[in-house]
C-alpha positions in Angstrom: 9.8 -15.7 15.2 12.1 -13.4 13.8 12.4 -15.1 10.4 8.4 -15.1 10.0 8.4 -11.4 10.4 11.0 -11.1 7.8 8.7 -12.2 5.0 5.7 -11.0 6.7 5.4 -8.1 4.1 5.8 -10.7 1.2 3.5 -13.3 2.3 0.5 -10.5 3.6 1.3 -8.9 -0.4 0.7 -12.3 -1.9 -2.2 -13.3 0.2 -3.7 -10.1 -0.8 -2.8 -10.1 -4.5 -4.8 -13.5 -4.5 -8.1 -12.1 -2.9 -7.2 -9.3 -5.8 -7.0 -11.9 -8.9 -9.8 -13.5 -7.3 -12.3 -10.4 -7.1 -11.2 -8.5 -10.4 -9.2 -11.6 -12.5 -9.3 -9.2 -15.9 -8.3 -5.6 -14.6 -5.7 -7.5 -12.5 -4.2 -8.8 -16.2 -4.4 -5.6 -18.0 -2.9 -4.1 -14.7 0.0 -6.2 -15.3 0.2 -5.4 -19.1 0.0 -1.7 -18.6 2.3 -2.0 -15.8 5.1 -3.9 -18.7 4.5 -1.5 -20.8 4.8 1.8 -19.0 8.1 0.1 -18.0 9.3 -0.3 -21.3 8.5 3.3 -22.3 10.6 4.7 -20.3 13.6 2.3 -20.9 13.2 2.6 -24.7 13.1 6.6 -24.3 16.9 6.2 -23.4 17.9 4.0 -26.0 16.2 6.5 -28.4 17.8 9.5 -27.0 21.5 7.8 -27.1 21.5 7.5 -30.9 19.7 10.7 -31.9 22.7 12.4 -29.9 25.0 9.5 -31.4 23.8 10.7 -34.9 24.1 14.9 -33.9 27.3 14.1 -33.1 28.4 12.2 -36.4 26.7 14.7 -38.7 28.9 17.2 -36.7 32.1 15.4 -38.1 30.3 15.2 -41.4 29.9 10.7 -40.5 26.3 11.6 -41.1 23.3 13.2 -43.0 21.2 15.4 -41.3 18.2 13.6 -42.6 19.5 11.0 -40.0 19.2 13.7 -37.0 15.7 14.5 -38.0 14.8 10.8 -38.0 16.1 10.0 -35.1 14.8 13.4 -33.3 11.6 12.6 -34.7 11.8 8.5 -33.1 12.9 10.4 -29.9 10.0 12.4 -29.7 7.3 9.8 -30.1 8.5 7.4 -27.4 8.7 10.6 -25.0 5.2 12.0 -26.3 4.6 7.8 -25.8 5.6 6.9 -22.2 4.4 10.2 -20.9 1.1 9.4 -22.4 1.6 5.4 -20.5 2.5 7.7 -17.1 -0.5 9.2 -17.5 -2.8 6.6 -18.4 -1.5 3.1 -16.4 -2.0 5.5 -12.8 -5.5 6.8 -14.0 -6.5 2.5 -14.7 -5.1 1.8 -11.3 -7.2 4.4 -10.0 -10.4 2.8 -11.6 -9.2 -1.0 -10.5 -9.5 0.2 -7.1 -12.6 1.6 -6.6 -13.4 -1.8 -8.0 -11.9 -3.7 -5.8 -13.0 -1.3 -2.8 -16.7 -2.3 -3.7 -15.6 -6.1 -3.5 -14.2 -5.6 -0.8 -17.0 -3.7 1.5 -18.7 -6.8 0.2 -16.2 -8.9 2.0 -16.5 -6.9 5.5 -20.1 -6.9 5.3 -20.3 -10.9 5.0 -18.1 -11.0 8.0 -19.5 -9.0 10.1 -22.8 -10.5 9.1 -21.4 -13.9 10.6 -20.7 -12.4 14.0 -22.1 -13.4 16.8 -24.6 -11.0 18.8 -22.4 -10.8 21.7 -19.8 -10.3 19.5 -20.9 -7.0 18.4 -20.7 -6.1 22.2 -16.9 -7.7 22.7 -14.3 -4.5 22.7 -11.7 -6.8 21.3 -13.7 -7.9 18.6 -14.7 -4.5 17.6 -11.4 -3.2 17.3 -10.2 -5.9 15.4 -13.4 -4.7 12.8 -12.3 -1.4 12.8 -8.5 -2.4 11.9 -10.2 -4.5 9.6 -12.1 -1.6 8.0 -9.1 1.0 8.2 -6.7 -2.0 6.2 -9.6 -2.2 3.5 -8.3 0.8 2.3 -4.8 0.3 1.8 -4.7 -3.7 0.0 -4.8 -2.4 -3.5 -1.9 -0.4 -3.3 0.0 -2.4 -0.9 -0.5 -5.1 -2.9 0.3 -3.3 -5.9 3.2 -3.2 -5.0 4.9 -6.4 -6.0 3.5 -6.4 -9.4 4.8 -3.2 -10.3 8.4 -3.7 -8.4 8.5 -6.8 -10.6 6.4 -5.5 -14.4 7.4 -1.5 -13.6 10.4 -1.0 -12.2 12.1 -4.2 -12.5 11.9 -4.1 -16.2 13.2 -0.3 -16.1 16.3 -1.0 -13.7 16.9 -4.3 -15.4 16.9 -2.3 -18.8 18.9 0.4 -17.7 21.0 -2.0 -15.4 22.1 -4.2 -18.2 22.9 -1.1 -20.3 24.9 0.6 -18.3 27.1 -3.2 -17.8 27.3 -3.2 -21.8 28.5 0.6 -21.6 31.5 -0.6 -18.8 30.2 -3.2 -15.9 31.2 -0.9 -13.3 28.4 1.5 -14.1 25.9 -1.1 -13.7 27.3 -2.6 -10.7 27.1 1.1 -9.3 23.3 1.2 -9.0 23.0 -2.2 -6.7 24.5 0.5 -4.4 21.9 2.6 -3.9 19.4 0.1 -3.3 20.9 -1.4 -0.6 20.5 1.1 2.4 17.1 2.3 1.4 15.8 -1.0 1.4 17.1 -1.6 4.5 15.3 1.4 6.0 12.6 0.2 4.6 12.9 -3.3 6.4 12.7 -1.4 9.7 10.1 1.0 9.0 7.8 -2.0 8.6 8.6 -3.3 12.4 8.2 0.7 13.5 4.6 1.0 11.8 3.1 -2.1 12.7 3.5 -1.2 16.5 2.5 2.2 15.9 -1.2 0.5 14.5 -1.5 -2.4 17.2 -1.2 1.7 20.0 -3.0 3.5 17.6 -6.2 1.3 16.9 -7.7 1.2 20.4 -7.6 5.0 20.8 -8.2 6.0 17.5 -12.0 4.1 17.6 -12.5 5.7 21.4 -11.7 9.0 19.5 -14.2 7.9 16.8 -16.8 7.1 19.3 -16.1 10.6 20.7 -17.1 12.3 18.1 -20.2 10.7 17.2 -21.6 11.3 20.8 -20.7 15.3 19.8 -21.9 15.2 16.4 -24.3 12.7 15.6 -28.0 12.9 15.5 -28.6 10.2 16.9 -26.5 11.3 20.4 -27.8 14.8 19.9 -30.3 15.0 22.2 -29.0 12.5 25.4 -25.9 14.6 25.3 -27.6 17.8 25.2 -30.1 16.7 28.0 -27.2 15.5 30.1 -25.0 18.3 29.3 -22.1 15.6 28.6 -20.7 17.0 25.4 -17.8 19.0 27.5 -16.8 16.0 28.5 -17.1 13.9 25.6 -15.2 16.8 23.9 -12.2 16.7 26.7 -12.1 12.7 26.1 -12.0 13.2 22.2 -9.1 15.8 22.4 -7.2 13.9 25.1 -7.4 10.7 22.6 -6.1 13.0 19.7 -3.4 14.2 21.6 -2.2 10.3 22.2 -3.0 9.4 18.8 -0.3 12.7 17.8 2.6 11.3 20.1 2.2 7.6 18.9 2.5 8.9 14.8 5.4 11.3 16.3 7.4 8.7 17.2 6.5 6.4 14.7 7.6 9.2 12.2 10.3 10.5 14.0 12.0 7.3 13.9 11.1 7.1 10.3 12.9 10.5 9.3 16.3 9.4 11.3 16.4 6.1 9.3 15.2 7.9 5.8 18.0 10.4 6.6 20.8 8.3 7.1 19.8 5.5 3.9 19.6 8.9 1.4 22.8 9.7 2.6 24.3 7.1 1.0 22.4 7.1 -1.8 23.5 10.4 -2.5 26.8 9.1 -2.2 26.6 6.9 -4.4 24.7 8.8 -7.1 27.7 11.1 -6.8 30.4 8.2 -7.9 28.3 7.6 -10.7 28.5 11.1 -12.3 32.4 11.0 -11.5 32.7 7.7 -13.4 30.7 9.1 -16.4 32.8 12.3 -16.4 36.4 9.5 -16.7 34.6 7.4 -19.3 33.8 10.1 -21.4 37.2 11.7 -21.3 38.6 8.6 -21.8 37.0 7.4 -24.9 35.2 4.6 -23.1 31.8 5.8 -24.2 30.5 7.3 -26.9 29.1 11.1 -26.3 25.5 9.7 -27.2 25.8 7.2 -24.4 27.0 9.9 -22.3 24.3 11.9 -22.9 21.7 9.5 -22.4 22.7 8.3 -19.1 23.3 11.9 -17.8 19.8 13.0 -19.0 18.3 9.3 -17.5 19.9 9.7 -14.1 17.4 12.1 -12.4 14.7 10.2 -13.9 16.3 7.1 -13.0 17.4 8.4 -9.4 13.4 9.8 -9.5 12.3 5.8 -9.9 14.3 4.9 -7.5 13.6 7.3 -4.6 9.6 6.3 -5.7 10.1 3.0 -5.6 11.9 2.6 -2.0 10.5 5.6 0.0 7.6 6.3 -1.6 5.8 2.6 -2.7 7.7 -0.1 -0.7 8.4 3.0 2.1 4.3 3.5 2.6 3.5 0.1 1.6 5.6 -1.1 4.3 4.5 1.2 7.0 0.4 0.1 5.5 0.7 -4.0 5.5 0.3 -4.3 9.2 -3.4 -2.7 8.6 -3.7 -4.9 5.4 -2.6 -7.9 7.8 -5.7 -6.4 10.1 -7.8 -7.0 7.2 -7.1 -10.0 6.0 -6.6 -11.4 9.1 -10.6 -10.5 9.7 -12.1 -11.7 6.3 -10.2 -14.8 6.3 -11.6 -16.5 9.8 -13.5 -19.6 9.7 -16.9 -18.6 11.2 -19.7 -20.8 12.5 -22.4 -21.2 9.4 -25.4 -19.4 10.8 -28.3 -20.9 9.3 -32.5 -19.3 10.1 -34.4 -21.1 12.3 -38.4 -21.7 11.0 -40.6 -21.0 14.4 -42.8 -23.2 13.1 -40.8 -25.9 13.9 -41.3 -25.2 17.4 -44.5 -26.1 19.5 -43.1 -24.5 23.1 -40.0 -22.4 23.9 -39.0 -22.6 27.7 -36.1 -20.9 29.2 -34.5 -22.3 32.8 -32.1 -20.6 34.9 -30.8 -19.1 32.0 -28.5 -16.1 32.4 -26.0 -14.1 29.9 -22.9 -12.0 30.7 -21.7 -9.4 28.0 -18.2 -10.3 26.8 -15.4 -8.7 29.3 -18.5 -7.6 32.0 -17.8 -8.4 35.6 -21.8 -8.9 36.4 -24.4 -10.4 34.5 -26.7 -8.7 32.3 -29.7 -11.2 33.2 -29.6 -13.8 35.9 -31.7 -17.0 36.1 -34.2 -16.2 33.4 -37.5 -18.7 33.6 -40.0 -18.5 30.5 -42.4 -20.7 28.9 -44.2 -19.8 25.9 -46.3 -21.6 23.8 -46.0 -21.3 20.0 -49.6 -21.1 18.4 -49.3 -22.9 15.2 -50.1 -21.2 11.7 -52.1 -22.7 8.5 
């Protein structure tokens, strides 16, 4: 049990990034290209800035011509003016990809629940597992996302900058392994602490949902005027917010504690880098340009990081349990409903027949008789 949970955010993100390939096959390719790309930008922005200050330094010492440092500032330029632009234009196309996908996906929900039985749409079970379903809709782009750009985004970047920092001296690129380690593992846990928060939150959440409507709705308006029922649906619909607040409270407040203590040591560790830098540089281990290039890439590269673990595998962790709810829902083999033709009938008779809503204690009809005679039609 505990070793399926353990991949249960890898194997819900690959289930998902097939329906995702499946729905949208081209923007799901170009996702991936732009994700590469924007990648590389920002990797070949530090390269860039390491031999324009390389060059300053040379033409300083009279090594070089200052036609070099305007080439090279020039070359620097560009690829920032370049991966700000890639920034800017890779989020907006993931944007468009997933009102796409959202489209596609309504599509999917509405099949489903098309293939429900009648007494299903009466089953309380069933309909919370719908609205799960509908709430995880939302979230599969992103969540799903995910992997492609931790592997096409930021795996290129912290490979990039990994393996350049070894070349500069191994211990620098050993250094940043560090600071993964502990957010991930936060990150581990904050996947067990959100999936119980949705399987308590999703009951109350659609009684508060069917609160409001009675309160709001037009179609409610007037039977809960005429009754004079909306205090009470009111009192029901704050009582469910107020337990909807304490379950995200101490979802989140276990969240913050294990945040706090993984940025600790992140902190930590980002700390040993700069002291490292500040020994190479004195003792002639790097070059100035280097220097200056992995000073100037370490908020950015800190910036990445922080994204990548507490803010995209953080939220996409604390999201894939209502992905799960989704995919779960879309995926179930279903009985093929097919229309029956009346005309193939002569005579529809009912015996004894009764029918008890799903959950109900009584019946809702109780040894039905009926005989009817079809007329036939020319």
């Amino acid at each position: 049990m505990k070793k399926e949970k353990k991949y249960h955010f890898w194997k819900s993100s690959l289930r998902g990034l097939y329906i995702l390939f499946r729905l949208q096959p081209v923007g799901m390719v170009l996702y991936i290209l732009g994700s590469t790309v924007h990648g590389l930008s920002w990797a070949w922005e530090i390269v860039c800035m390491q031999y324009f200050f390389d060059t300053v330094s040379q033409a300083a010492c009279g090594e070089a011509e200052i036609e070099e440092v305007f080439v090279w500032l020039i070359i620097t330029g560009i690829s920032y003016i370049f991966s700000q632009f890639m920034n800017g234009a890779f989020n907006c196309y993931g944007q468009i990809c997933n009102l796409k996908i959202s489209r596609n996906m309504n599509e999917m929900l509405f099949n489903r629940t098309n293939a429900m039985e009648l007494e299903e749409h009466e089953n309380v079970a069933q309909m919370e597992r719908l609205n799960r379903a509908i709430n995880g809709s939302q979230f599969l782009f992103w969540v799903c996302t995910t992997i492609l750009d931790l592997v096409f985004y930021y795996g290129i970047y912290f490979l990039f900058i990994g393996g350049y920092m070894m070349y500069l001296e191994p211990v620098l690129g050993c250094s940043i392994i560090l600071i993964f380690v502990p957010c991930l593992l936060s990150k581990m846990a904050n996947y067990y602490i959100f999936g119980k928060k949705e399987k308590e939150a999703a009951s109350v959440r659609r009684h508060a949902e069917y609160y409001e409507k009675y309160m709001v709705d037009k179609a409610y308006f007037k039977e809960t005027r005429l009754w004079g029922a909306e205090n009470i649906f009111y009192d029901r619909f704050e009582k469910a917010l107020i337990r909807l607040g304490k379950i995200e409270w101490k979802a989140q407040k276990t969240k913050s504690l294990t945040d706090l203590a993984a940025r600790t040591v992140t902190v930590i560790c980002y700390c040993m880098i700069l002291y490292m830098l500040v020994v190479f540089i004195m003792g002639g281990k790097i070059s100035v340009g280097a220097f200056a290039a992995i000073l100037g890439s370490l908020s950015r590269l800190y910036s990445n990081m922080d994204e990548l673990i507490s803010e995209r595998i953080g939220w996409a962790s604390e999201n894939v349990a209502s992905v799960d709810n989704f995919l779960e829902f879309v995926e179930e083999q279903t009985t093929e409903r097919r229309n029956i033709d009346i005309q193939e009938f002569q005579e529809i008779l009912l015996q004894q027949v009764s029918f008890t809503y799903p959950e109900a204690d009584m019946p809702a009809v109780r040894d039905i008789n009926l005989s009817r005679v079809v007329s036939e039609t020319h």
